[in-house]
NUNU-718366 format. One record per residue: residue in three letters; x, y, z of N, C-alpha, C, O in turn. Coordinates in steps of 0.05 Angstrom, whole numbers, padded with zeros to 5 digits, always signed. Atoms other than C-alpha are relative to their C-alpha. Layout:
AlaXYZXYZXYZXYZ;...
END
This chain:
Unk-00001-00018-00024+00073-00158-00315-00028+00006+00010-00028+00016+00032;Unk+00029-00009-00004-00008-00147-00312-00008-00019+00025-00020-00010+00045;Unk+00009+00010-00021-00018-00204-00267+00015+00004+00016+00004-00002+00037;Unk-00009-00002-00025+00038-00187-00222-00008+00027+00008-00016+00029+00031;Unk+00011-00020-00013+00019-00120-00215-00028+00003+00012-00034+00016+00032;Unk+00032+00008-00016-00056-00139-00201+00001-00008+00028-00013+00001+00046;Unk-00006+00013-00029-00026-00181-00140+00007+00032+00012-00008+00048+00024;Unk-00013-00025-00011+00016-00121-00122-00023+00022+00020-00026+00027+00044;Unk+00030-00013-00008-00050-00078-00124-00020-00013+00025-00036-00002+00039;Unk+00028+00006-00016-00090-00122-00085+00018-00002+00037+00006+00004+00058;Unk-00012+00013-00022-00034-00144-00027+00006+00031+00006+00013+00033+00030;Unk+00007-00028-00019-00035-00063-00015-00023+00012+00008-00025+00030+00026;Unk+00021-00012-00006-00102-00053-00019-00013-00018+00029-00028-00009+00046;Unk+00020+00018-00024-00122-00117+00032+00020+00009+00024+00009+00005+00045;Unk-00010-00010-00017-00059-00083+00075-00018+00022+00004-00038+00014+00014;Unk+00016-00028-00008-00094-00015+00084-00017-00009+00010-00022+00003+00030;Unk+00024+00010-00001-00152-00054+00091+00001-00001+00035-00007+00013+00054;Unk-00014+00017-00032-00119-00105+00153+00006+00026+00013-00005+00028+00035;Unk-00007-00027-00029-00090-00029+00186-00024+00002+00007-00029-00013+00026;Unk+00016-00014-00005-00151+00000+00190-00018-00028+00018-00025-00024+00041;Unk+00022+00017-00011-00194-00062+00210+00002-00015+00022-00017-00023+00035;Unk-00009+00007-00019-00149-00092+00256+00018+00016+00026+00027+00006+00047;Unk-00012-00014-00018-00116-00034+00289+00002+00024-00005+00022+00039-00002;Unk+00013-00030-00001-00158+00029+00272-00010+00015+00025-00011+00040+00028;Unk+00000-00015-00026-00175+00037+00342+00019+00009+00022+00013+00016+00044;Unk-00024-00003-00015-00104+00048+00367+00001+00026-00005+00002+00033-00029;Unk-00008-00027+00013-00093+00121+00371+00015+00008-00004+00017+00031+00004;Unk-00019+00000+00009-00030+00117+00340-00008-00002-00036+00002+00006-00057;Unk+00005+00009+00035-00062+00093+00277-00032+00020-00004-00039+00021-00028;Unk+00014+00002+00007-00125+00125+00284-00006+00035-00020-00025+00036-00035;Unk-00016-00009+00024-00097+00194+00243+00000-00016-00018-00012-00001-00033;Unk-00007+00009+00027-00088+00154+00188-00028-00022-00014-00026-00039-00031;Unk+00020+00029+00011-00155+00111+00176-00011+00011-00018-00016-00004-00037;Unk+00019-00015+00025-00192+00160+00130+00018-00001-00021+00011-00013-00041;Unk-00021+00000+00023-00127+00170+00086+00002-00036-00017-00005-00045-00039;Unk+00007+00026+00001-00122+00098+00091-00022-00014-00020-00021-00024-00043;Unk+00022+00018+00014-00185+00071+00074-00005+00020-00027+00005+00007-00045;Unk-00012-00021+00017-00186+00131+00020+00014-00007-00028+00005-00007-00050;Unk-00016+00021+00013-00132+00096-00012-00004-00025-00013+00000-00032-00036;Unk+00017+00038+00004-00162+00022-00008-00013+00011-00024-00006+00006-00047;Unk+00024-00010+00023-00217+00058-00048+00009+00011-00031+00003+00005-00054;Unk-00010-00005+00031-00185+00086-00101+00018-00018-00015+00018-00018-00040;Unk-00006+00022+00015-00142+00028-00115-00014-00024-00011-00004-00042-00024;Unk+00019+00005+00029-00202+00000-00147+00001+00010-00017-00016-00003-00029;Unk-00009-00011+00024-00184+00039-00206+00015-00001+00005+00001-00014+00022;Unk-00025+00011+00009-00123+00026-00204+00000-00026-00011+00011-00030-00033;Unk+00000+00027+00003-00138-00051-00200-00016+00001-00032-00008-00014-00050;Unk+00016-00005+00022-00193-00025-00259+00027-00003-00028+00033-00022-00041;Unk-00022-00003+00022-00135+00001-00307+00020-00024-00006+00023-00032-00029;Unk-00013+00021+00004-00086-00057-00292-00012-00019-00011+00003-00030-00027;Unk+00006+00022+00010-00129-00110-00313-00015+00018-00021-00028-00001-00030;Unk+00013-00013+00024-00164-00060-00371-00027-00007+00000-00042-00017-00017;Unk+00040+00003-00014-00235-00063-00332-00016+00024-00001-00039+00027+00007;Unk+00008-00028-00006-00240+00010-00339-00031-00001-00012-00048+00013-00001;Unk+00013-00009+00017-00289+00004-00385-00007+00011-00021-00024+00004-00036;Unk+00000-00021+00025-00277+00063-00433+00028+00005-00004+00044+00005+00015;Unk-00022+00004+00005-00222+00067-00468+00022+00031+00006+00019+00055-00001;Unk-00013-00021-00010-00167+00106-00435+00035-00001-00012+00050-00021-00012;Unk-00029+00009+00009-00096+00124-00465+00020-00003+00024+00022+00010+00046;Unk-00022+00013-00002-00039+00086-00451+00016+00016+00022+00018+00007+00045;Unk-00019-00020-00011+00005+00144-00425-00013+00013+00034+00000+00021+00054;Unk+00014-00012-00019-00050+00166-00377-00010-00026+00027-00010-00027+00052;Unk+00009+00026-00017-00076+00100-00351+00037-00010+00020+00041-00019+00043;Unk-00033+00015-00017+00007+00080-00329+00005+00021+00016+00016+00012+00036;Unk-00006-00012-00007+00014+00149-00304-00024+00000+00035-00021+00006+00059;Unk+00016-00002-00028-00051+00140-00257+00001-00026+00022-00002-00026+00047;Unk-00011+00023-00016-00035+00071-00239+00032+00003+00018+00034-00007+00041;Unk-00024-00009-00028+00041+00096-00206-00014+00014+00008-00026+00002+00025;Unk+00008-00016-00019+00010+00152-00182-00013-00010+00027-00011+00001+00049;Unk+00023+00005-00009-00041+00115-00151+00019-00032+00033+00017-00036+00057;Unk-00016+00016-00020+00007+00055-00122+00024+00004+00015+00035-00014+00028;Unk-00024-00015-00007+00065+00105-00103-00019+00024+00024-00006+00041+00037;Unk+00022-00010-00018-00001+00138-00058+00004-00023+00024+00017-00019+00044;Unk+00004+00030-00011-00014+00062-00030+00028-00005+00022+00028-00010+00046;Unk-00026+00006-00020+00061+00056-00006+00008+00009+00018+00015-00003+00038;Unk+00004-00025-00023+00063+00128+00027-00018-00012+00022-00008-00016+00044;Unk+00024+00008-00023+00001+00105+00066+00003-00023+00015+00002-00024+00040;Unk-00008+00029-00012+00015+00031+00076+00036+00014+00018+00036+00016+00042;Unk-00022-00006-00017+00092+00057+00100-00014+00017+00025-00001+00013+00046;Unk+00014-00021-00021+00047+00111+00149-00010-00019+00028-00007-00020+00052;Unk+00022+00020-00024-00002+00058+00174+00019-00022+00023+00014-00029+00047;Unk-00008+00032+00002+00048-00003+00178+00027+00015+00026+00038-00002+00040;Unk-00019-00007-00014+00101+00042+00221-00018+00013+00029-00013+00012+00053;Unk+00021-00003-00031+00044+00066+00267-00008-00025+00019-00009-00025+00043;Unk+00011+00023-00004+00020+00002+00274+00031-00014+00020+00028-00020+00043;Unk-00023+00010-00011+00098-00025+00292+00002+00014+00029+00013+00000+00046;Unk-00001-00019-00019+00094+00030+00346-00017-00023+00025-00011-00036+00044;Unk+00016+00028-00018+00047-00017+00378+00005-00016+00031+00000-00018+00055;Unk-00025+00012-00033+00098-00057+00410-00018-00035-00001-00009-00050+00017;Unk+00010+00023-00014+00050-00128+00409+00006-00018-00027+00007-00013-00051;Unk-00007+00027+00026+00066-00200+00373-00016+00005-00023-00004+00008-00044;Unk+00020-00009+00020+00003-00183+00328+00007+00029-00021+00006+00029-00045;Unk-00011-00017+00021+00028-00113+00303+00029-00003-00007+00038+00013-00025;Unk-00030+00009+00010+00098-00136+00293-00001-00013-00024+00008-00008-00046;Unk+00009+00019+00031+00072-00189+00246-00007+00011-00029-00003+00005-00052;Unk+00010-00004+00020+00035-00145+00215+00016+00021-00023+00015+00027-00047;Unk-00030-00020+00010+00094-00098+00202+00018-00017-00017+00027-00005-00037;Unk-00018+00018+00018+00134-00149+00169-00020-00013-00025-00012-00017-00047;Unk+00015+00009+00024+00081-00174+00126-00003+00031-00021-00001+00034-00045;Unk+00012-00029+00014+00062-00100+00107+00027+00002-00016+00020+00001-00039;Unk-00027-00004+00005+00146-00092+00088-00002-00011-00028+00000-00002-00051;Unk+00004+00018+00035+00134-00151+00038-00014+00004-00024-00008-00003-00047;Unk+00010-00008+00016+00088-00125+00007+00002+00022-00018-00004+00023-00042;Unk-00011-00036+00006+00111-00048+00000+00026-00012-00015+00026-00007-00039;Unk-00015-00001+00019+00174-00073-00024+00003-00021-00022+00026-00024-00032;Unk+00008-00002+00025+00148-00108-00080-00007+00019-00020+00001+00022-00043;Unk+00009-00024+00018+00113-00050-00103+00022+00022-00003+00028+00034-00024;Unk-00030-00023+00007+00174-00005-00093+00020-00011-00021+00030+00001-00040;Unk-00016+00012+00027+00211-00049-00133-00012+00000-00021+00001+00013-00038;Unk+00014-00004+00019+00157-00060-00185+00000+00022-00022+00004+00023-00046;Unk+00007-00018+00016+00141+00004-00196+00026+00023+00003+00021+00046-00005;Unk-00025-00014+00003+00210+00039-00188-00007+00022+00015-00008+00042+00001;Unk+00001-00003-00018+00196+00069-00126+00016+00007+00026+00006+00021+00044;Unk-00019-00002-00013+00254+00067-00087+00013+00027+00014+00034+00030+00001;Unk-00008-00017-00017+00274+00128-00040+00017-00009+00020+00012-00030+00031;Unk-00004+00005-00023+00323+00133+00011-00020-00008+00027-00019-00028+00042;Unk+00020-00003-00021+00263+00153+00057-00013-00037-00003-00012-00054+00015;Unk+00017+00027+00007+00226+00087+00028+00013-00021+00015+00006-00037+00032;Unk-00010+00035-00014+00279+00039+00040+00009-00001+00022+00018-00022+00029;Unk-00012+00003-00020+00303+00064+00107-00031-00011+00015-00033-00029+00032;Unk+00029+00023-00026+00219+00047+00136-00002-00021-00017-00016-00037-00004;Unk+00007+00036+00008+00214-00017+00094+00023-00015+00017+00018-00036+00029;Unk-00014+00016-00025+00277-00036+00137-00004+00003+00028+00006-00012+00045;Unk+00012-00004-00026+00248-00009+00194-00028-00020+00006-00037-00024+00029;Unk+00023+00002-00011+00183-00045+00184+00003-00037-00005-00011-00056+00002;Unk-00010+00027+00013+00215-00108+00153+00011-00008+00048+00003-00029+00059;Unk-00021+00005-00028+00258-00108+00239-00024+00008+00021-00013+00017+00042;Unk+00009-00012-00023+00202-00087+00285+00011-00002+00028+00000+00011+00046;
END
């Protein structure tokens, strides 16, 4: 599971990334770029803990608890960005709405995640 959750980690962090970089100047999205990028940033430790890069040794119980915390943050924000972004209305944020979906619901599934709220915008962002 270490390398799939590494993917997981990174295909939310290079989404946050893609909102902000490709359609941070929309002011629909542009509320959300500090949280955003925010996010990106701290899922370097996350990405730290999953692959056991931390450095110093951290328990078990605490490291899994900061890694959901941390990618159940990522989803909130990626579902925020990725539904602003759909708001859009253009071939480019549509795309990117459906890619963002794929990604989010990996991690919802992954990490046991799942909300009504969750899965009604991952089908929202999955249909733009």
């Amino acid at each position: 599971m270490g390398a799939e959750r590494t993917q997981i980690v990174i295909a939310l962090q290079g989404s946050l990334m893609r909102a902000v970089g490709e359609f941070g100047g929309d002011p629909r999205v542009v509320p959300l770029r500090e949280r955003a990028l925010a996010t990106a940033a701290a899922l370097d430790y996350v990405l730290m803990l999953v692959s056991g890069a931390a450095g110093t040794p951290i328990v078990e119980r605490d490291a899994e608890g900061a890694i959901h915390d941390g990618v159940a943050r990522a989803v909130d924000d990626l579902i925020a960005a990725g539904t602003a972004i759909a708001k859009i209305g253009t071939p480019k944020a549509r795309t990117f709405a459906r890619g963002a979906a794929k990604s989010l619901n990996d991690a919802v599934h992954a990490e046991g995640l799942a909300t009504d709220e969750r899965r009604f915008a991952l089908i929202a962002l999955a249909n733009p």
